[in-house]
VEXDOMAR-892238 format. One record per residue (C-alpha): residue in three letters; y, z, x. Coordinates in nm, 2 decimals, always signed. Layout:
# residues N
("ALA", (Y, Z, X));
...
This chain:
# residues 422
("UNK", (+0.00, +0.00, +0.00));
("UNK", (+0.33, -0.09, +0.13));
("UNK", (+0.63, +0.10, +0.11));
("UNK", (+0.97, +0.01, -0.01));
("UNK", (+1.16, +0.10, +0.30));
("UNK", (+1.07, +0.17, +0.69));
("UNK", (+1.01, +0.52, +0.72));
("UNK", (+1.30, +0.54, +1.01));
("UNK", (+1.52, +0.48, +0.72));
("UNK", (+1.70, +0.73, +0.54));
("UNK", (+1.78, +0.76, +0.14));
("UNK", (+2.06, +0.63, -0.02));
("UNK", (+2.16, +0.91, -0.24));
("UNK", (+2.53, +1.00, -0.25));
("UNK", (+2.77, +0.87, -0.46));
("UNK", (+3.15, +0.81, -0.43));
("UNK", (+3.19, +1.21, -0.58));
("UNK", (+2.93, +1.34, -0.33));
("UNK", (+3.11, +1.14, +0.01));
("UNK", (+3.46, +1.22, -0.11));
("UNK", (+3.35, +1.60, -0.10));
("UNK", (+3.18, +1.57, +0.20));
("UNK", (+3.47, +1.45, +0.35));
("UNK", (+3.68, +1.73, +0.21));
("UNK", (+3.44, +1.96, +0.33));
("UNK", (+3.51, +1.86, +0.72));
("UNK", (+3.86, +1.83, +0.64));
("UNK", (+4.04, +2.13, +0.42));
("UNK", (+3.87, +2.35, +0.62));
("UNK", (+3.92, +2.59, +0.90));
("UNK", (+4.19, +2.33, +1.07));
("UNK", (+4.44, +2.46, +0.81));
("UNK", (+4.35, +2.77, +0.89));
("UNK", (+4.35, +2.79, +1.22));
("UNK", (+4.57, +2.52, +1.36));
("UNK", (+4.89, +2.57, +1.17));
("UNK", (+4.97, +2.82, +1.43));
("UNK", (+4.90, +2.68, +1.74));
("UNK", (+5.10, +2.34, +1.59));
("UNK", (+5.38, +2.53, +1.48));
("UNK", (+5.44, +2.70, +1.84));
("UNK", (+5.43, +2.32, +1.96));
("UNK", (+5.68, +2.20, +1.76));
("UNK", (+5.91, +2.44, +1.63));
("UNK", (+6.07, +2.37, +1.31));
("UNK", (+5.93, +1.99, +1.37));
("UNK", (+5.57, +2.10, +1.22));
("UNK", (+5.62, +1.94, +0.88));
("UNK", (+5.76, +1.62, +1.14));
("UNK", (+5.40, +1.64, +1.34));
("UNK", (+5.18, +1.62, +1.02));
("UNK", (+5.34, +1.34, +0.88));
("UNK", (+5.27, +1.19, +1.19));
("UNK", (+4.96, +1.29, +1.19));
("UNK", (+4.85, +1.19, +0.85));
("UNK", (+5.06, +0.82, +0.97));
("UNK", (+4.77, +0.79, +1.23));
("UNK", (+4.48, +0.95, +1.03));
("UNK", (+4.57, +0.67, +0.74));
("UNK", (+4.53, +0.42, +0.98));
("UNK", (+4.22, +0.54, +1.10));
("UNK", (+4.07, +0.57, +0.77));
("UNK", (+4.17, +0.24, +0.63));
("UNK", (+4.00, +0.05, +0.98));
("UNK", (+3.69, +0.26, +0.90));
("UNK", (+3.66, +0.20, +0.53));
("UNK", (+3.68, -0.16, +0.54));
("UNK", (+3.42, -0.18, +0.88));
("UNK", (+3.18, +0.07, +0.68));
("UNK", (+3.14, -0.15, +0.39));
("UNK", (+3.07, -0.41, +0.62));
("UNK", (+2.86, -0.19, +0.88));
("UNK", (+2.69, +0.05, +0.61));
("UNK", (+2.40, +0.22, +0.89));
("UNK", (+2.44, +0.60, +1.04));
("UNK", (+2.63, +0.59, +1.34));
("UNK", (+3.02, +0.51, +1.22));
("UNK", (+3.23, +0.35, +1.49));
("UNK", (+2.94, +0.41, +1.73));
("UNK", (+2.76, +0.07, +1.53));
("UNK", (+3.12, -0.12, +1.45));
("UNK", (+3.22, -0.09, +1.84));
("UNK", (+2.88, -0.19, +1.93));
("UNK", (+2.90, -0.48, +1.63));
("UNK", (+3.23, -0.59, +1.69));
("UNK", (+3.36, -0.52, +2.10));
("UNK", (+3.00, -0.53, +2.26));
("UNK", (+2.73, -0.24, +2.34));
("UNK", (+2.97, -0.06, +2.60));
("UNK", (+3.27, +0.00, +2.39));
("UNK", (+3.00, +0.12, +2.10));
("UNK", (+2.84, +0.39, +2.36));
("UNK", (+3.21, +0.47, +2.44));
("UNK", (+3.29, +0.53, +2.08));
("UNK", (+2.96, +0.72, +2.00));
("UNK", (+2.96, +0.96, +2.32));
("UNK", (+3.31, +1.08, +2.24));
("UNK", (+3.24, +1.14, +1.91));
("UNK", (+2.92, +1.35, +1.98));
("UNK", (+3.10, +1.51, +2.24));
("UNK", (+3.40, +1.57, +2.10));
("UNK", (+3.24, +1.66, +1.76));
("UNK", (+3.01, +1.90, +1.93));
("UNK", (+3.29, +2.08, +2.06));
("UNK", (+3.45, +2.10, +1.70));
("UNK", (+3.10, +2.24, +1.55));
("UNK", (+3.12, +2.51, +1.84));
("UNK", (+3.48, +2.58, +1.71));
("UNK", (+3.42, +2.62, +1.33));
("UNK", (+3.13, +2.88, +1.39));
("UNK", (+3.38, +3.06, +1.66));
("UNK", (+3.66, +3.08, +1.38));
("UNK", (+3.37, +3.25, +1.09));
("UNK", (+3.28, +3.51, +1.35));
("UNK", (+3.65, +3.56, +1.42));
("UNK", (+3.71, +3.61, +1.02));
("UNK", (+3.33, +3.76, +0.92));
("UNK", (+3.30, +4.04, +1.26));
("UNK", (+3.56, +3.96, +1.50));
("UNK", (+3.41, +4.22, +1.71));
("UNK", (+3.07, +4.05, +1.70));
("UNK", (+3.28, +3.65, +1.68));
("UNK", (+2.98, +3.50, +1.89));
("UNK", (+2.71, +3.62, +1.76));
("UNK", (+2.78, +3.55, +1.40));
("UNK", (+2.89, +3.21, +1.53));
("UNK", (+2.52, +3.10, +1.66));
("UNK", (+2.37, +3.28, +1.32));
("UNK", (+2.58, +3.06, +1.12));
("UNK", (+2.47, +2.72, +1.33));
("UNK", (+2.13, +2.85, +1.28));
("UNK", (+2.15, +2.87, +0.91));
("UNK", (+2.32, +2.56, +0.85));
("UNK", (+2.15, +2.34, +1.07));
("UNK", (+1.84, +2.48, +0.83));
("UNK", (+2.04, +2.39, +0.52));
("UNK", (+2.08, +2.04, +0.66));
("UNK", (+1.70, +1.99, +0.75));
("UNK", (+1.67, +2.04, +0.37));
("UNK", (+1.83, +1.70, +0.33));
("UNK", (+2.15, +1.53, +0.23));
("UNK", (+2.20, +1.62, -0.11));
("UNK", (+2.14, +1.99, -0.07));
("UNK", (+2.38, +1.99, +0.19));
("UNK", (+2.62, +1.82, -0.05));
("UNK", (+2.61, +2.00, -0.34));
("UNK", (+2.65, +2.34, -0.10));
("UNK", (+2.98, +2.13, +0.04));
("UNK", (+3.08, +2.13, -0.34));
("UNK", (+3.09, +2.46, -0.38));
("UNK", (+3.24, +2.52, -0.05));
("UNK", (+3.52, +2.31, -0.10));
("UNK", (+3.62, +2.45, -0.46));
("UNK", (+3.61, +2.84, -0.35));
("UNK", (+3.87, +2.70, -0.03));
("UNK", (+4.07, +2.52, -0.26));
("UNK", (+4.11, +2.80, -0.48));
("UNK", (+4.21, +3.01, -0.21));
("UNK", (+4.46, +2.78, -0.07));
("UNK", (+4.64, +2.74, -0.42));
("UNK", (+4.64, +3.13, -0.43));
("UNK", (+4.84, +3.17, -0.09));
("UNK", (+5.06, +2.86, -0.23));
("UNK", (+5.13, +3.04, -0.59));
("UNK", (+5.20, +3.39, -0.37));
("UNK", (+5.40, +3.25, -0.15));
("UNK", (+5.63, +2.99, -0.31));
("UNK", (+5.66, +3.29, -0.58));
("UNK", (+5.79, +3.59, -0.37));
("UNK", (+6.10, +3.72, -0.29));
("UNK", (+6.09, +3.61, +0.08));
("UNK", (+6.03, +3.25, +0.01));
("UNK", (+6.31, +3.06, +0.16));
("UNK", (+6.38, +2.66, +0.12));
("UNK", (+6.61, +2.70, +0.45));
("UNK", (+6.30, +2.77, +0.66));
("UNK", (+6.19, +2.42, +0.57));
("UNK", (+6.45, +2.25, +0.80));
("UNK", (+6.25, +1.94, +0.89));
("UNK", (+6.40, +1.93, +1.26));
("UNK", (+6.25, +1.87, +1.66));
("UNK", (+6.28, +2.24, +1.81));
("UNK", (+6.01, +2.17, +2.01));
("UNK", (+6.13, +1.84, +2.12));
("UNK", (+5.97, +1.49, +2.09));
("UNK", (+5.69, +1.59, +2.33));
("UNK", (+5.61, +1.93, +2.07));
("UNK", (+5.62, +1.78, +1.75));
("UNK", (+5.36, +1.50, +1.91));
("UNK", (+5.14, +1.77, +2.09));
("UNK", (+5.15, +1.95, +1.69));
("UNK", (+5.02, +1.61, +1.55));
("UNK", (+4.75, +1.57, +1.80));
("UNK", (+4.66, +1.97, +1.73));
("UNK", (+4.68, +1.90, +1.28));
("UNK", (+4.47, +1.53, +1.36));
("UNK", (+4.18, +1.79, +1.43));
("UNK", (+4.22, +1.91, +1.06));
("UNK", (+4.24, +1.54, +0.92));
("UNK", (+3.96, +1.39, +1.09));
("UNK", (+3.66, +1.50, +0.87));
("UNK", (+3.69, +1.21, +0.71));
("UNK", (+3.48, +1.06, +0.94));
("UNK", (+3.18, +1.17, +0.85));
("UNK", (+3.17, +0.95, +0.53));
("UNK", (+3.15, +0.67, +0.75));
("UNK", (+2.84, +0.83, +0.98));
("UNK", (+2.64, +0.86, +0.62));
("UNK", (+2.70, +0.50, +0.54));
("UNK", (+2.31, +0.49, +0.54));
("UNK", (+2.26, +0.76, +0.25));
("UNK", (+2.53, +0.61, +0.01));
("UNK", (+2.45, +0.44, -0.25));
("UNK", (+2.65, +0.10, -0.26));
("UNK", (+2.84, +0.15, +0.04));
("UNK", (+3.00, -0.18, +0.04));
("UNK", (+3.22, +0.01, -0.30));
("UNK", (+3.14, +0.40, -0.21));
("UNK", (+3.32, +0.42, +0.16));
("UNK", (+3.61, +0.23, +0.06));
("UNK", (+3.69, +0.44, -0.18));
("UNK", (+3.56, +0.79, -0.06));
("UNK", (+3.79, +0.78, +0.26));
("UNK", (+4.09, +0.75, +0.13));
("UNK", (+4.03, +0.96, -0.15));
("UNK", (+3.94, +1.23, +0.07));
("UNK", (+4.22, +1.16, +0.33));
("UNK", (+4.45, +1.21, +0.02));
("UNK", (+4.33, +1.49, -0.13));
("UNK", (+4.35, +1.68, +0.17));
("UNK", (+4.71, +1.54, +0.28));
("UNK", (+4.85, +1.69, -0.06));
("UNK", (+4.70, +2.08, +0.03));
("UNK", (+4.76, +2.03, +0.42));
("UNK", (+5.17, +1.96, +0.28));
("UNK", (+5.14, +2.20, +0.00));
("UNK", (+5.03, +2.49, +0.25));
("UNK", (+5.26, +2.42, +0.54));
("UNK", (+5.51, +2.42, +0.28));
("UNK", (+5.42, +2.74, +0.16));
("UNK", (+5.37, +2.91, +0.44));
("UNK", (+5.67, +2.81, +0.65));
("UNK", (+5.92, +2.89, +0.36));
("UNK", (+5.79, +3.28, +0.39));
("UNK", (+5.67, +3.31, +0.78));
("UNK", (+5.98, +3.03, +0.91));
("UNK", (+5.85, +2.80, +1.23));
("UNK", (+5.91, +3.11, +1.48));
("UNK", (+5.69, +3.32, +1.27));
("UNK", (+5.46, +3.08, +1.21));
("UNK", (+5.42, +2.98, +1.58));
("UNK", (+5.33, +3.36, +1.67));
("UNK", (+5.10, +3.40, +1.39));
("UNK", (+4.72, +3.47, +1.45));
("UNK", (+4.56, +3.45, +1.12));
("UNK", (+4.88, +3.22, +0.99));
("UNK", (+4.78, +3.19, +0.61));
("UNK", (+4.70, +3.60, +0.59));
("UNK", (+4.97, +3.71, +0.73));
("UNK", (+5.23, +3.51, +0.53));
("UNK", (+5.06, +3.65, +0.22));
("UNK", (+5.12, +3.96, +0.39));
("UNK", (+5.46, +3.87, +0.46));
("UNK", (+5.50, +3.75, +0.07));
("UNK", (+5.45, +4.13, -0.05));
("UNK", (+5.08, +4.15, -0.16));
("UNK", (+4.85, +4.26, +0.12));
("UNK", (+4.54, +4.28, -0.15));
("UNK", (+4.50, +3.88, -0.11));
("UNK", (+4.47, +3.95, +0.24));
("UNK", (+4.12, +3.98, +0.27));
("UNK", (+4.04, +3.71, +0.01));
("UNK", (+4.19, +3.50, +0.24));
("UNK", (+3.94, +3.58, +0.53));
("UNK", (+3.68, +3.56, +0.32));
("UNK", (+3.82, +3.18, +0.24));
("UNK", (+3.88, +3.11, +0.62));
("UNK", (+3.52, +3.23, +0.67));
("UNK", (+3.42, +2.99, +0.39));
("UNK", (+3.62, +2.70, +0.48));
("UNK", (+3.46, +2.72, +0.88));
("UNK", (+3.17, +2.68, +0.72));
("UNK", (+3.15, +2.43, +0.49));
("UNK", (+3.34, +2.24, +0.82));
("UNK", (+3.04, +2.30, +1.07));
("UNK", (+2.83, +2.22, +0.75));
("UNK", (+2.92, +1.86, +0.76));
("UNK", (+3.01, +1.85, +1.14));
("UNK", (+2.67, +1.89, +1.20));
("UNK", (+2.57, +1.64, +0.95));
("UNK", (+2.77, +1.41, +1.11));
("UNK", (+2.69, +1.45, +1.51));
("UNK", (+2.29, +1.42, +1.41));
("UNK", (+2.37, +1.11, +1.26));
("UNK", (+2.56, +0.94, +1.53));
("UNK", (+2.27, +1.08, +1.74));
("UNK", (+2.04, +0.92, +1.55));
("UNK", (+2.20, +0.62, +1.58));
("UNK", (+2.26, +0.64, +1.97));
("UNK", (+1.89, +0.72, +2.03));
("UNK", (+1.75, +0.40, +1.78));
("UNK", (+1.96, +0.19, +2.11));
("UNK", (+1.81, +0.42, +2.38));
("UNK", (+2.19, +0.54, +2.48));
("UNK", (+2.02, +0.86, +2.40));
("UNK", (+1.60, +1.01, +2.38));
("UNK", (+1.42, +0.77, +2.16));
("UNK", (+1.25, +1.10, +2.04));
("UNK", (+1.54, +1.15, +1.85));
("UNK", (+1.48, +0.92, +1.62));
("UNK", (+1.24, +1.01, +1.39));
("UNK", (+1.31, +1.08, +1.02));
("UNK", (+1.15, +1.38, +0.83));
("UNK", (+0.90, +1.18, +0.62));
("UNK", (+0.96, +1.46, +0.30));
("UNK", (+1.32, +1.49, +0.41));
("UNK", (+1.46, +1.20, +0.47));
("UNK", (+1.66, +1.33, +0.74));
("UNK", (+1.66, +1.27, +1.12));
("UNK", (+1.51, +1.62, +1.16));
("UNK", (+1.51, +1.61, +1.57));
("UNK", (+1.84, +1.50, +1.61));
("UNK", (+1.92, +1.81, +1.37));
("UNK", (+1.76, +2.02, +1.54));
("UNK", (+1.88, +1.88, +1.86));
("UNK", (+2.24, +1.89, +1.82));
("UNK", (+2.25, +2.28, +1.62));
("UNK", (+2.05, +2.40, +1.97));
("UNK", (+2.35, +2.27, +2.15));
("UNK", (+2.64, +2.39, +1.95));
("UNK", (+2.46, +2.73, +1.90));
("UNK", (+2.45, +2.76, +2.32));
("UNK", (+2.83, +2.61, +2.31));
("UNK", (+2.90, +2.90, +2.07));
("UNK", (+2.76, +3.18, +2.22));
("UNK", (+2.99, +3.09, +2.54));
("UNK", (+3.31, +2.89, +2.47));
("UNK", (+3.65, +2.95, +2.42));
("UNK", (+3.83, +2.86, +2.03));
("UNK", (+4.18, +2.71, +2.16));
("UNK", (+4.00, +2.50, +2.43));
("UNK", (+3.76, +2.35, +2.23));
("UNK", (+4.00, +2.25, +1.92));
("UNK", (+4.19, +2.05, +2.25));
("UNK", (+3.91, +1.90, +2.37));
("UNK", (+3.74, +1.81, +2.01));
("UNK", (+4.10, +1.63, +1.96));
("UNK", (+4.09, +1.41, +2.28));
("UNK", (+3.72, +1.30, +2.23));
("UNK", (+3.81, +1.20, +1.88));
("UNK", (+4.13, +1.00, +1.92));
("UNK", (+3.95, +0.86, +2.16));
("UNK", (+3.66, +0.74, +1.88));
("UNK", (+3.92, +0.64, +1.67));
("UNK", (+4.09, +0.43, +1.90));
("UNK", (+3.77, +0.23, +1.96));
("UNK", (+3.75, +0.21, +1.53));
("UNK", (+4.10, +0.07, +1.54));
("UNK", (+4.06, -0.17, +1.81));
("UNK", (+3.73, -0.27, +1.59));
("UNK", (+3.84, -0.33, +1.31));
("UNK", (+4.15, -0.57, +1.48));
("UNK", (+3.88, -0.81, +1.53));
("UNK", (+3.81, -0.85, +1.17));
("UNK", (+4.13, -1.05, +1.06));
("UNK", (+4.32, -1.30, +1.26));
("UNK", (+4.57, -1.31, +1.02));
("UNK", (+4.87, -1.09, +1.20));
("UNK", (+4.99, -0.84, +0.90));
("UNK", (+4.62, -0.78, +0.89));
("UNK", (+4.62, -0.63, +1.23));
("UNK", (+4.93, -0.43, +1.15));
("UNK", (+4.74, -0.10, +1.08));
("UNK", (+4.47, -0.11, +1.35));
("UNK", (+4.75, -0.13, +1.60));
("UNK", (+4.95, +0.12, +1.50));
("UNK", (+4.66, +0.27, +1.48));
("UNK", (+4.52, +0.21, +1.80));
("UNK", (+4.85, +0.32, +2.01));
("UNK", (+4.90, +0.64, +1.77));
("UNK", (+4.53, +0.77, +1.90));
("UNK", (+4.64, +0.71, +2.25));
("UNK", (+4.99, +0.86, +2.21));
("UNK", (+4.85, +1.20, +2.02));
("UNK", (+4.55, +1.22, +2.29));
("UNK", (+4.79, +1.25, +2.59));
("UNK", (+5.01, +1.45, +2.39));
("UNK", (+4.73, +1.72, +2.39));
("UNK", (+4.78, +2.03, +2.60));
("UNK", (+4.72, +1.92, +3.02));
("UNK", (+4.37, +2.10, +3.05));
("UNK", (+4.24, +1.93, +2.71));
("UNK", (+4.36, +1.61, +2.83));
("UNK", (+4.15, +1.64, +3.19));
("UNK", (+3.86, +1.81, +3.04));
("UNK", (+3.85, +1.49, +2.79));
("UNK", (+3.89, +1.27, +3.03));
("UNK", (+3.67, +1.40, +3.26));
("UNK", (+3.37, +1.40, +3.06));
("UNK", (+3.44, +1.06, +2.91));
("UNK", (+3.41, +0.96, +3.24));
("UNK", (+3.08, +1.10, +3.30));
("UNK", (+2.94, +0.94, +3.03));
("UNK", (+3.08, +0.59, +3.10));
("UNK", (+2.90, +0.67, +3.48));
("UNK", (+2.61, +0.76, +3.27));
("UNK", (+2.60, +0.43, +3.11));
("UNK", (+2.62, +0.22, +3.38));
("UNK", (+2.36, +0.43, +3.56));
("UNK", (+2.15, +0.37, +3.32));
("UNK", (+2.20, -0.01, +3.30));
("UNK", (+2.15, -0.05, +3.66));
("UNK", (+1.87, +0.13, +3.61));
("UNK", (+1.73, -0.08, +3.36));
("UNK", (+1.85, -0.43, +3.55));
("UNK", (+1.62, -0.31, +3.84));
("UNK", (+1.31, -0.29, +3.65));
("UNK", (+1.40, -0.60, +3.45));
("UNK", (+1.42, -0.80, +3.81));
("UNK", (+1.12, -0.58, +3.94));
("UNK", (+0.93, -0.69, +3.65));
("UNK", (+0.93, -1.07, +3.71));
């Protein structure tokens, strides 16, 4: 008896509700949470200046990777449309930074849910929660989607909460809203390429173009759904929270969102705002880690990457090695890295993926206002990548370099036993 698909395949089971949400679960989560901080010390009373700038660049990025999904509808994202449409090296380019740099981001989500759950205990909790979520995502797709559903509507209703308290108290302030450049040109570009890390979840739609049904209609419409959605609460927040904290306040802030509830006059929400940080890191490192095994999967069906990586779980339908592959790493990278550092480095090694989606999906249309948004595109990755803090910047560049070394190690490697072979 014959089946009707190749057991290396995976199910088609999400729809555009179940992508968009998956999506939102990677992107209104622990960035706003976390980064409006950091961002805000960057730029001064420019923050609201860095994530329009930021969602300028992230709307360019989605719109190359929707319309190269529903052409290119297999796991792997830009990984398979470099490889598709620049040649095999610019692929393993695009999919090594984003495994890399996504890795990194995993290790950061679980590092912010110990911080909110036990701070005293941040890395332990961090590795439990890899642990248990790389488990939930063995279960397959769907379950992990329908767990992202209810992630992403206990965050949301958090967020409105601190929005409501906020924009309702006493020390709300419009004047605090002063859309200026403190920071200078160089700050409010720095606090893009810190918020890009909180809009690039979207990205993991694309790397489950092989479990969508119709993907040709689904990804098309999820990204930008998703990107909008979470444009609206990113503003809505920042908003809120500067009118009460001001860009100083905001800048100094280590848990921003609770302490300008605090700030606002009611303490009590303080703790249901950790508990919706908490939440929010972990529907993120839910669908980071959905995503990363993907692209894995994808690298190791080319042999960029263990070919024993790519077997699928034949009850599953997931690529159960790869799974279990990437959570051991991220669990090792959260038991011994640094929060800040890794938000950094997750940004290079993603603007750096994006760059290679952009410069993609220029290929696809000669026609020159086609090409309009994959260029803008294209030089707003590379601006906000070496806008990034100086250490962030080496570290990323230094490990994109060993993987490019790696490739072409690897091909001279195989060239030799090609000639050897004759």
């Amino acid at each position: 008896m014959t089946s009707s698909s190749s057991p290396s395949e995976l199910r088609r089971t999400l729809g555009v509700g179940d992508a968009v949400v998956v999506g939102l679960g990677s992107m209104v989560g622990a960035g706003i949470f976390a980064a409006l901080g950091p961002a805000a010390g960057a730029a001064g009373s420019g923050l609201l200046l860095g994530l329009a700038i930021a969602a300028v660049v992230a709307y360019c990025n989605a719109t190359s990777s929707a319309r190269l999904a529903a052409l290119y509808p297999a796991s792997g994202g830009t990984y398979v449309y470099g490889r598709e449409r620049l040649g095999e090296f610019w692929g393993y380019l695009a999919g090594w930074s984003f495994v890399v740099g996504k890795t990194a981001s995993c290790a950061a989500m679980a590092l912010t849910v110990g911080a909110y759950v036990w701070p005293g205990q941040a890395h332990a909790v961090a590795v439990a929660a890899v642990v248990a979520l790389t488990a939930v995502n063995y279960g397959g797709v769907q379950k992990s989607a329908w767990l992202t559903r209810a992630i992403v509507a206990v965050v949301l209703a958090v967020l409105a909460c601190v929005v409501v308290v906020c924009l309702g108290s006493g020390e709300s302030d419009a004047g605090r809203l002063d859309v200026g450049a403190s920071g200078g040109v160089g700050g409010v570009l720095q606090a893009a390429g810190l918020l890009f890390f909180a809009f690039a979840g979207y990205a993991r739609i694309a790397t489950l173009g092989e479990e969508v049904r119709d993907p040709a209609r689904t990804i098309p419409r999820a990204i930008p759904l998703a990107l909008g959605i979470a444009l609206a609460v990113y503003a809505c927040v920042a908003a809120a929270v500067l009118s009460v904290l001001g860009s100083d306040g905001l800048g100094q802030a280590g848990a921003p969102l609770a302490d300008a509830v605090r700030a606002a006059g009611v303490p009590g929400l303080v703790p249901v705002v950790r508990v919706g940080a908490a939440v929010a890191a972990l529907g993120s490192l839910l669908a980071l880690i959905l995503g990363v095994s993907r692209t894995t999967l994808a690298m190791a069906r080319d042999r960029h990457l263990p070919g024993v990586l790519t077997a699928v779980h034949p009850r599953f339908q997931v690529p159960h090695r790869a799974e279990l592959a990437v959570g051991a790493v991220v669990a090792v990278l959260a038991a011994t890295v640094d929060v800040r550092g890794a938000i950094g480095f997750s940004s290079f090694g993603v603007l750096a993926y994006y760059a290679v989606a952009n410069a993609s999906a220029w290929t696809l249309d000669s026609a020159p206002i086609s090409r309009v948004v994959p260029v803008v595109g294209l030089l707003g990755c590379a601006v906000l990548a070496f806008s990034l803090p100086g250490v962030s910047v080496a570290v990323g560049a230094g490990v994109l370099v060993v993987g490019v070394v790696a490739y072409g190690v690897r091909r001279w490697v195989a060239g030799r036993s090609s000639a050897g072979g004759r």
